[in-house]
C-alpha positions, 0 to 999 in steps of 0.5 A, a space after each residue: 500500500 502507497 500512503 502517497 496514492 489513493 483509488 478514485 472513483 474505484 477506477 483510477 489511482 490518483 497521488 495526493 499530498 498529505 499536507 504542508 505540515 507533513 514530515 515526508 515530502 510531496 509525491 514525486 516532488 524532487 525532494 521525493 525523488 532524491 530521497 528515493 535515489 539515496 534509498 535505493 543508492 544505499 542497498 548492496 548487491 552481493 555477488 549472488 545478486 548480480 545480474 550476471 549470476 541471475 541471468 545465469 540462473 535463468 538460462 540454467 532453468 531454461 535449459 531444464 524446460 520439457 519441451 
């Protein structure tokens, strides 16, 4: 659930802001943005998340597919 985005007219989704007096900035504001860049800037990638290591995982399922 995104405290930022609420359902409308049970058809759409629309971004609303909480208030002026909010600690957390407006959604997709750009202090919004630069907080989630620096959140997602902050996770380490092991080695056995790497793109490398997962694409291998995937071509070895593949191989292992009945056809």
């Amino acid at each position: 659930v995104d405290p930022y985005l609420h359902l409308v007219d049970d058809n759409r989704i629309e971004a609303f802001h909480i208030g002026s007096d909010s600690i957390k900035p407006a959604y997709g504001s750009k202090e919004d943005e630069l907080a989630a860049v620096e959140a997602l800037s902050s996770i380490e990638i092991t080695n056995e998340q790497s793109k490398e290591h997962l694409a291998s995982i995937v071509m070895q399922n593949l191989g292992n597919l009945p056809e």
